[in-house]
Structure formats: structure tokens, C-alpha cells
C-alpha positions in Angstrom: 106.0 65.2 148.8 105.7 62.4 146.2 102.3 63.8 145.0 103.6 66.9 142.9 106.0 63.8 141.5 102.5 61.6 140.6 101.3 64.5 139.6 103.7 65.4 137.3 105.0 62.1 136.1 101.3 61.4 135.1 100.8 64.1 132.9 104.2 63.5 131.0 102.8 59.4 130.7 99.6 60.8 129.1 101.4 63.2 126.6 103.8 60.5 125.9 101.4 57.9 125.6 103.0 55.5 128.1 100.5 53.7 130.6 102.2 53.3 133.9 100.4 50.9 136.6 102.3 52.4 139.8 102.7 55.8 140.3 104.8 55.2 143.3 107.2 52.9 141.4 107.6 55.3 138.7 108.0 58.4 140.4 111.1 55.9 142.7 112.4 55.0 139.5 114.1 58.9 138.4 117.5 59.8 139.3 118.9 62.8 139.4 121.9 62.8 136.4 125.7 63.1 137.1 124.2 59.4 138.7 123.7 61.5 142.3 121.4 59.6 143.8 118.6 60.7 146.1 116.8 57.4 146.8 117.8 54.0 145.9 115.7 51.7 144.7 115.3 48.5 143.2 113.3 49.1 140.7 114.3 47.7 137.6 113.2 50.7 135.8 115.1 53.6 135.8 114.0 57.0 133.5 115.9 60.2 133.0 113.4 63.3 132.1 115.2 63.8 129.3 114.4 60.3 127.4 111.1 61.9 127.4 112.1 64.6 125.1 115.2 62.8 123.0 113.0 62.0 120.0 111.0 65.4 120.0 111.9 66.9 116.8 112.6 70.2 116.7 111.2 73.2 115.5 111.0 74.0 111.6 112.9 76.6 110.6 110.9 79.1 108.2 112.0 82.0 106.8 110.7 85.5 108.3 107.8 86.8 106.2 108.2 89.3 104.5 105.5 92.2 104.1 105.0 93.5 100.7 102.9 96.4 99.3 100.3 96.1 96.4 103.3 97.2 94.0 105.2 94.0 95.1 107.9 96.2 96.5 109.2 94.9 100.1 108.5 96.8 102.8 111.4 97.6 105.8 112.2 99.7 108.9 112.9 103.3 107.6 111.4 103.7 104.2 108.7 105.9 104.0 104.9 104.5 103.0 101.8 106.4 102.1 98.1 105.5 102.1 97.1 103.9 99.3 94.1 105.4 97.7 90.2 104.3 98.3 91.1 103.5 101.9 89.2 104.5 104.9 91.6 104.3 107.7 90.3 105.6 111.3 92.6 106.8 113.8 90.5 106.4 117.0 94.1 106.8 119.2 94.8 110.1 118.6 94.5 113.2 120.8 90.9 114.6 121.1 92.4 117.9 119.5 93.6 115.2 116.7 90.0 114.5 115.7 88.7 115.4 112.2 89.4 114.7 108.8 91.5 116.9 105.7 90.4 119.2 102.9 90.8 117.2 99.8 91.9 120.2 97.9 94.2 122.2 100.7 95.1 119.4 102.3 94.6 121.3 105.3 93.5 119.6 108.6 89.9 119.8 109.4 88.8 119.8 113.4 85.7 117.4 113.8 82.3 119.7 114.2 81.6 119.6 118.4 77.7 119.6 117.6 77.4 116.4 115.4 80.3 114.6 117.4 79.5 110.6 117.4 81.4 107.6 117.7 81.9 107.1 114.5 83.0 110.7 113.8 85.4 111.0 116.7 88.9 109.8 115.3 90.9 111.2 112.4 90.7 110.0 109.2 93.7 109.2 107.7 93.6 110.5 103.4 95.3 109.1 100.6 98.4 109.6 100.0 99.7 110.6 103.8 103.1 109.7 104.4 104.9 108.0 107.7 108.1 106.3 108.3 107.8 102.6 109.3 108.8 102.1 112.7 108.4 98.4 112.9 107.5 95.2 111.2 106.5 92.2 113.1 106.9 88.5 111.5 103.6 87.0 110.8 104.8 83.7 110.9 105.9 84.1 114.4 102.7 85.8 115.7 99.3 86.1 114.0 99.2 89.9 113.6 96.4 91.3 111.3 98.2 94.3 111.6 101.9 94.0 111.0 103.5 97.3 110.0 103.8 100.1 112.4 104.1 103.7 110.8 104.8 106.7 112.7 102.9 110.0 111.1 105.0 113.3 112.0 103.3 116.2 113.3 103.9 119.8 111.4 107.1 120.5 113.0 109.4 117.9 110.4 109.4 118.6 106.8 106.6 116.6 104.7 106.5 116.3 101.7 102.9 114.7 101.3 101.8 118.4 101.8 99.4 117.6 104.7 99.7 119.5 107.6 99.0 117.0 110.5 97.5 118.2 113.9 99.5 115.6 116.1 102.6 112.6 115.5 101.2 109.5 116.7 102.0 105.8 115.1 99.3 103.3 113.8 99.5 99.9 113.1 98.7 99.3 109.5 98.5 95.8 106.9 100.6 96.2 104.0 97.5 96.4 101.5 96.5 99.4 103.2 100.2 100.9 102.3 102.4 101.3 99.7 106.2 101.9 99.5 107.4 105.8 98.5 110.1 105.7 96.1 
């Protein structure tokens, strides 16, 4: 019974720093609080769990971050974004009927070419200038996301504006250089 106790109270001596000579003497020595006993003992030394962790400081409070385009302009949940120019995004999540890329000049949805299909050529690649409403936009101070901004793409169904005519919706998460706010 008293090893999970030795156990435990030596790991909290060795994070503390405290060097304890008996193990039996110290794990004796804690008392429930209220002051309900559970053993007596004469130990001279008596040690709540929470002395422990009274001088711990607590955690710093920082502001969430905020994600901001290449304009400067911040970017929320519910404003539309496009792909900034010179970009080279691959959507390797979409459907299989999703894979291809888009006529620069109709703006019309090109299927990939089933002879030459590869790796690298099976995904749709995204073109400047396609719009998507952000879904999402995750803190990077409180988790290390490379990607931080989710945007959902619309299929052909909803009204767009960007003039592309997209084979499937699906939602990508993007970094805010590789976005910039519509206004």
C-alpha cells in the first residue's frame, strides 16, 4: 500500500528539490485536510500536498494571437480570403474526381490527365485568387500550429464570385501569408 505513496512522494521531493532520508516517515507524515486523520503519528513533520504547490506561480496571461494577412489586415471567422498570388498550394485531401488544376484564362476546372497520373500530380491545385470563408482560427500561442487558419472552398452550387467553378467543397488549413483578406 505505502509504495504508490514512496512512489509518489519521491517524485514530488525530486521536482521540488527537497531531500528526504525516510520514505516511510514522510509518506506517515500527510494528513488528509478538514484535519481527518487516517493514521496518527508522531512525527514531528506534518505536510499538506498543497504546500507543495503554494508558491507555484501561475500561468502568464498573453493575449491571443492574432493572424494577419500580408496587407496587415486581421483575419476572423467569416470574412472571406483568397489565395494570394505566386502560391503553389496542393490539395492532396480532396475527392479523386477533385484532382486537377484550373484554366488560367476560363477559370474552368481542369480533371488531372489518367495516363501521366503521379504523386505529385494527384491533388488539386489551388490558383490565385480562389475564394473561401474562414471556418476557424486557432491561437498559435496556445498550440504550435504551422497552419492556423481553416478555409472552407464552396463547391459550384453557392454563388462565387472568384469566377472559378470548383469540382468539390472541402476545407484546407492554410498560414495567413498564403491568404489574404477580401474586402
Amino acid at each position: 500500500m505505502f509504495q504508490n505513496q514512496r512512489a509518489l512522494c519521491c517524485l514530488l521531493c525530486a521536482l521540488t528539490g527537497i531531500t528526504i532520508h525516510s520514505t516511510f516517515a514522510f509518506t506517515s507524515s500527510f494528513e488528509p485536510r478538514n484535519n481527518m486523520h487516517i493514521k496518527k503519528s508522531n512525527h514531528p513533520t506534518k505536510l499538506y500536498m498543497s504546500s507543495f504547490f503554494a508558491d507555484a506561480t501561475p500561468p502568464k496571461e498573453t493575449a491571443a494571437a492574432v493572424q494577419r494577412d500580408g496587407n496587415g489586415n486581421a483575419i476572423t471567422v467569416g470574412q472571406k480570403v483568397a489565395i494570394v498570388p505566386h502560391n503553389s498550394i496542393k490539395a492532396y485531401h480532396v475527392p479523386k474526381s477533385s484532382y486537377g488544376s484550373f484554366d488560367s484564362t476560363t477559370k474552368q476546372f481542369v480533371p488531372q490527365d489518367e495516363a501521366n497520373k503521379t504523386r505529385k500530380t494527384s491533388c488539386l491545385l489551388l490558383p490565385e485568387g480562389l475564394q473561401g470563408e474562414v471556418i476557424t482560427v486557432h491561437d498559435t500561442n496556445a498550440a504550435d500550429r504551422p497552419q492556423p487558419v481553416l478555409v472552407k472552398f464552396g463547391a459550384d452550387d453557392e454563388e462565387r464570385s472568384d469566377g472559378y467553378s470548383l469540382p468539390s467543397a472541402f476545407s484546407m488549413h492554410l498560414s495567413a501569408n498564403e491568404i489574404m483578406v477580401v474586402v
